[in-house]
FITIDREN-122678 format. One line per field, with one value per residue: residue number from 1; residue in one letter; x, y negated, z negated of N, C-alpha, C in turn. Coordinates in nm, 3 decimals, padded with zeros to 5 digits. Layout:
# residues N
resi <- c(NUM, ...)
resn <- c(A, ...)
n.x <- c(X, ...)
n.y <- c(Y, ...)
n.z <- c(Z, ...)
ca.x <- c(X, ...)
ca.y <- c(Y, ...)
ca.z <- c(Z, ...)
c.x <- c(X, ...)
c.y <- c(Y, ...)
c.z <- c(Z, ...)
This chain:
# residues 98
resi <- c(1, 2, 3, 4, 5, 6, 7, 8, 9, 10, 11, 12, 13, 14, 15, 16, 17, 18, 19, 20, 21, 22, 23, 24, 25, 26, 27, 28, 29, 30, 31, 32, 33, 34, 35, 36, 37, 38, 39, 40, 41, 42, 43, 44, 45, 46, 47, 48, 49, 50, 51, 52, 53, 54, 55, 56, 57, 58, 59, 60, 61, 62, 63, 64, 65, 66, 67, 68, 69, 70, 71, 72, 73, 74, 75, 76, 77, 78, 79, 80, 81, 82, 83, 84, 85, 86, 87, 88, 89, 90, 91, 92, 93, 94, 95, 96, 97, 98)
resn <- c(X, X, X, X, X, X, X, X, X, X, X, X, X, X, X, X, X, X, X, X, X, X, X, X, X, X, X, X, X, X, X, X, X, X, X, X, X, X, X, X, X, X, X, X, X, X, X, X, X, X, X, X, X, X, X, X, X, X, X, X, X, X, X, X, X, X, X, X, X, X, X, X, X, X, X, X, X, X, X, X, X, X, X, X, X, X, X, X, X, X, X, X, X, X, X, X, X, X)
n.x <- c(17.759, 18.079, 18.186, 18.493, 18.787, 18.840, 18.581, 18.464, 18.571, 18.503, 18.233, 18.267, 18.372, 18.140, 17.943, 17.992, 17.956, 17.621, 17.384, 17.317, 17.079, 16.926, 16.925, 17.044, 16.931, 16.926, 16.752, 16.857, 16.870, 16.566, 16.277, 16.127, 16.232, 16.477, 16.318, 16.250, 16.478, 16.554, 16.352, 16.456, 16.685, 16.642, 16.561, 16.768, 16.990, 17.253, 17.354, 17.371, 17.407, 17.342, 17.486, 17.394, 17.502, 17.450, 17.325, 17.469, 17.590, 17.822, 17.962, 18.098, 17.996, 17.687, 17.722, 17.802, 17.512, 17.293, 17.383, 17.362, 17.102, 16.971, 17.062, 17.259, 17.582, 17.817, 17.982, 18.122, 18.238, 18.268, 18.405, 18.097, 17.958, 17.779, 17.816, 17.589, 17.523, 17.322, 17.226, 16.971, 16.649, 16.475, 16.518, 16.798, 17.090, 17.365, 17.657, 17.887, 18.273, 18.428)
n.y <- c(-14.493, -14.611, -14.897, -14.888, -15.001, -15.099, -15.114, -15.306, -15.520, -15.528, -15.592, -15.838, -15.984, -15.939, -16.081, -16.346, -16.511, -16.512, -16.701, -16.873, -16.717, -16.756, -16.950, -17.019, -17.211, -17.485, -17.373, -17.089, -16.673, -16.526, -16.281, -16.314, -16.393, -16.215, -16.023, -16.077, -16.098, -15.798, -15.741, -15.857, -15.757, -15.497, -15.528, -15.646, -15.546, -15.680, -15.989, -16.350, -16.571, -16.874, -17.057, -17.338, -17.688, -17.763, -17.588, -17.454, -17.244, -16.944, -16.865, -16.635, -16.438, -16.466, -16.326, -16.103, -16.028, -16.073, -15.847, -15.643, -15.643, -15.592, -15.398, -15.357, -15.351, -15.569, -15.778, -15.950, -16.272, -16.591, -16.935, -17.063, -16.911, -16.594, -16.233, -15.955, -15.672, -15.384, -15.100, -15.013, -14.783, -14.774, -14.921, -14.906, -15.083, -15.140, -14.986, -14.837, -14.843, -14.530)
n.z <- c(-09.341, -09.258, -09.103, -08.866, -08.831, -08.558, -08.444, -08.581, -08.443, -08.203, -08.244, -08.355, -08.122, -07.971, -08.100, -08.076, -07.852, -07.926, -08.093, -08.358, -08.603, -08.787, -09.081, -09.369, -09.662, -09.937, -10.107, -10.096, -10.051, -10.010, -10.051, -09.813, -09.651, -09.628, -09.543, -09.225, -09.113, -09.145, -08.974, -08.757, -08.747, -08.654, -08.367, -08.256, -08.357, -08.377, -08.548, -08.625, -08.904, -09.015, -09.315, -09.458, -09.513, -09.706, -09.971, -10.236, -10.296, -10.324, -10.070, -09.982, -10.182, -10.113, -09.840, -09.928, -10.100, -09.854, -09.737, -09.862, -09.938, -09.683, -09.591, -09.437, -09.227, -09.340, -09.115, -09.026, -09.208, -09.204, -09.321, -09.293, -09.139, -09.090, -08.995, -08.879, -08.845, -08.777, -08.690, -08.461, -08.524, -08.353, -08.115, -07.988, -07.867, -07.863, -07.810, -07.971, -07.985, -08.044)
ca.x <- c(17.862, 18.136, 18.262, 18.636, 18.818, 18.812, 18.427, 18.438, 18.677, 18.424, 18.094, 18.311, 18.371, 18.006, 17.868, 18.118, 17.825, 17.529, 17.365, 17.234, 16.879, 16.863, 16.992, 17.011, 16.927, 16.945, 16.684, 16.885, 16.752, 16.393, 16.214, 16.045, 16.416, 16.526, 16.225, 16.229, 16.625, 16.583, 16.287, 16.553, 16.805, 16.608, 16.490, 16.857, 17.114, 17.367, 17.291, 17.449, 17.300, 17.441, 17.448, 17.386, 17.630, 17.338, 17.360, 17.611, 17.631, 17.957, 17.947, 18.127, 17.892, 17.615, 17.708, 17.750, 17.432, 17.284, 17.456, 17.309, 16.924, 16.946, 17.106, 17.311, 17.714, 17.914, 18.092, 18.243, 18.193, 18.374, 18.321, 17.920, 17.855, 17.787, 17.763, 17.531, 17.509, 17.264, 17.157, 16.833, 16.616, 16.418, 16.581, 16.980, 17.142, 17.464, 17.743, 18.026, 18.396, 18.467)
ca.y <- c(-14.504, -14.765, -14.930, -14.864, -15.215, -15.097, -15.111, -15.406, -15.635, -15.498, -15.660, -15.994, -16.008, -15.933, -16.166, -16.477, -16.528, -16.536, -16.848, -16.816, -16.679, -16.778, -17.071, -17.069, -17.347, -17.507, -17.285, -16.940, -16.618, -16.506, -16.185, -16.327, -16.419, -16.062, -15.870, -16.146, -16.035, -15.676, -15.743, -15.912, -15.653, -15.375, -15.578, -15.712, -15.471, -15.742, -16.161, -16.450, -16.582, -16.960, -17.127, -17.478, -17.723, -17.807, -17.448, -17.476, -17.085, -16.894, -16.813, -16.491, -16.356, -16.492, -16.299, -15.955, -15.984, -16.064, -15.760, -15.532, -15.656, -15.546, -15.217, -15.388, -15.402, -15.761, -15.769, -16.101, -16.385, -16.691, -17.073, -17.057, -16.814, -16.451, -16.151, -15.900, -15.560, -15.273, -14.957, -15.026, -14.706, -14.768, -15.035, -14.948, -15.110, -15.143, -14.856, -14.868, -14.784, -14.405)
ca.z <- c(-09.241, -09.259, -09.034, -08.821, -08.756, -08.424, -08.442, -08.642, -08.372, -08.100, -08.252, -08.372, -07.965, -07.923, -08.173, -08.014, -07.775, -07.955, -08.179, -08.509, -08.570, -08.914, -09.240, -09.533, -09.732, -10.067, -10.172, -10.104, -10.061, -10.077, -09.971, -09.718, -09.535, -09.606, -09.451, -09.092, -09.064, -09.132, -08.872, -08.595, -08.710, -08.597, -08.280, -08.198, -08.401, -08.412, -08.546, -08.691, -09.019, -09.067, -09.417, -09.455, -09.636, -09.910, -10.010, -10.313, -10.381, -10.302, -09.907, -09.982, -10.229, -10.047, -09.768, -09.952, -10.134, -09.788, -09.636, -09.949, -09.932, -09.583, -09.569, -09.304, -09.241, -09.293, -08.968, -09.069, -09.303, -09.165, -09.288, -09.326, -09.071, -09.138, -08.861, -08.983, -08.772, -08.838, -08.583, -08.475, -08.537, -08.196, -07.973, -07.974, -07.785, -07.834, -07.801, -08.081, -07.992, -08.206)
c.x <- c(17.934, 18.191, 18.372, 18.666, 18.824, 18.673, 18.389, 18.488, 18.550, 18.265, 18.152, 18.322, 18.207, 17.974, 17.938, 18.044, 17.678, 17.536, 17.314, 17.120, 16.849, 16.976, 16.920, 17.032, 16.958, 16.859, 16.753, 16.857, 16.620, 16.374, 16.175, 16.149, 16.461, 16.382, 16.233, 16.394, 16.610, 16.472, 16.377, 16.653, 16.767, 16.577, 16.672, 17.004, 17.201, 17.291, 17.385, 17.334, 17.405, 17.409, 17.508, 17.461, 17.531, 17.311, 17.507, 17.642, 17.786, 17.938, 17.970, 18.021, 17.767, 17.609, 17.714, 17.601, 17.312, 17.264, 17.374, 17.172, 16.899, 16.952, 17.171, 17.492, 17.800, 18.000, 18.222, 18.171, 18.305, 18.337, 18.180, 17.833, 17.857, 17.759, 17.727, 17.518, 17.400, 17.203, 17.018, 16.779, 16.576, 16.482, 16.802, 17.029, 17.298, 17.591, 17.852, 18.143, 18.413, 18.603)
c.y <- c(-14.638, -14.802, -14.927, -15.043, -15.196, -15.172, -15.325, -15.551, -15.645, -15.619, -15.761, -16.017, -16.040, -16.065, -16.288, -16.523, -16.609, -16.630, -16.745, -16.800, -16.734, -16.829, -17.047, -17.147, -17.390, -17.417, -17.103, -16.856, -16.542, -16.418, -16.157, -16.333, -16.287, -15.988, -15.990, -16.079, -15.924, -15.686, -15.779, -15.788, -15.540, -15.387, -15.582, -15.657, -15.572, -15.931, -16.218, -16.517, -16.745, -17.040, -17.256, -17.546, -17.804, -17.714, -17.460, -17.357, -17.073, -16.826, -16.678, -16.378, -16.377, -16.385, -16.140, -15.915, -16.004, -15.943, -15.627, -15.513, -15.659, -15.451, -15.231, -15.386, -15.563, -15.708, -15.879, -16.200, -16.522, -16.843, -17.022, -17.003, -16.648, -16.416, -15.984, -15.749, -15.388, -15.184, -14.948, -14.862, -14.673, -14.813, -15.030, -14.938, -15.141, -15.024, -14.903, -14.766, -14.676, -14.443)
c.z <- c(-09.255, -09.137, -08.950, -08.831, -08.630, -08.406, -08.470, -08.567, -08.268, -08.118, -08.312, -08.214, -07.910, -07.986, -08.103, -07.965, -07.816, -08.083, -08.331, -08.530, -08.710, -09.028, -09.306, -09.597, -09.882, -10.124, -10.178, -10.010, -10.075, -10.023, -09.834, -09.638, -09.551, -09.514, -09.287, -09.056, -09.082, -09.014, -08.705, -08.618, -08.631, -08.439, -08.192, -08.242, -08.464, -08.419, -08.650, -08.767, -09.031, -09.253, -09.403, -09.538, -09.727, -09.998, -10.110, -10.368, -10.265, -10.114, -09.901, -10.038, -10.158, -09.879, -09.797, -10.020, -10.013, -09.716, -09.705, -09.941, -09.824, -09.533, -09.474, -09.325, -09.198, -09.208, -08.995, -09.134, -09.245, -09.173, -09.385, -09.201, -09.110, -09.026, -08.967, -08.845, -08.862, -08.758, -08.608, -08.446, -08.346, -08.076, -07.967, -07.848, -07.759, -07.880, -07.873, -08.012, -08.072, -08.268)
């Protein structure tokens, strides 16, 4: 399922709110940072991922290969924050615009 930009304006509004649950550092990243975010995604649907300015990879790519080793949709990439959205199986909570 992709996305609408309807959809997609809706959870940049949402996300406006909430902090970041999780940086990335000079080190990247690692397995262990992909399975704790697919763990909050499923918990929280929608989160902000910030990367750190000692992090010298590409923000953009960084944020699609992010978006891929989660099974999640980039909402937005902006700067060195990412918004990461993914329909929690159990806990959904939030209702998308059709």
């Amino acid at each position: 399922m992709n996305l609408t930009g309807k959809q997609k304006r809706f959870l940049r509004s949402e996300a406006h709110h909430i902090d970041p649950i999780f940086q990335i550092g000079k080190s990247g990243i690692n397995e262990n940072m992909v399975q704790q975010i697919v763990d909050a995604l499923e918990k929280r649907e929608l989160i902000k991922v910030h990367i750190l300015q000692n992090n010298l990879d590409d923000k953009t790519e960084l944020a699609h290969q992010l978006s891929q080793a989660t099974e999640s949709h980039l909402v937005q990439q902006i700067g060195s924050m990412i918004v990461l959205y993914k329909t929690s199986k159990n806990h959904q909570s939030i209702e998308l615009p059709s």
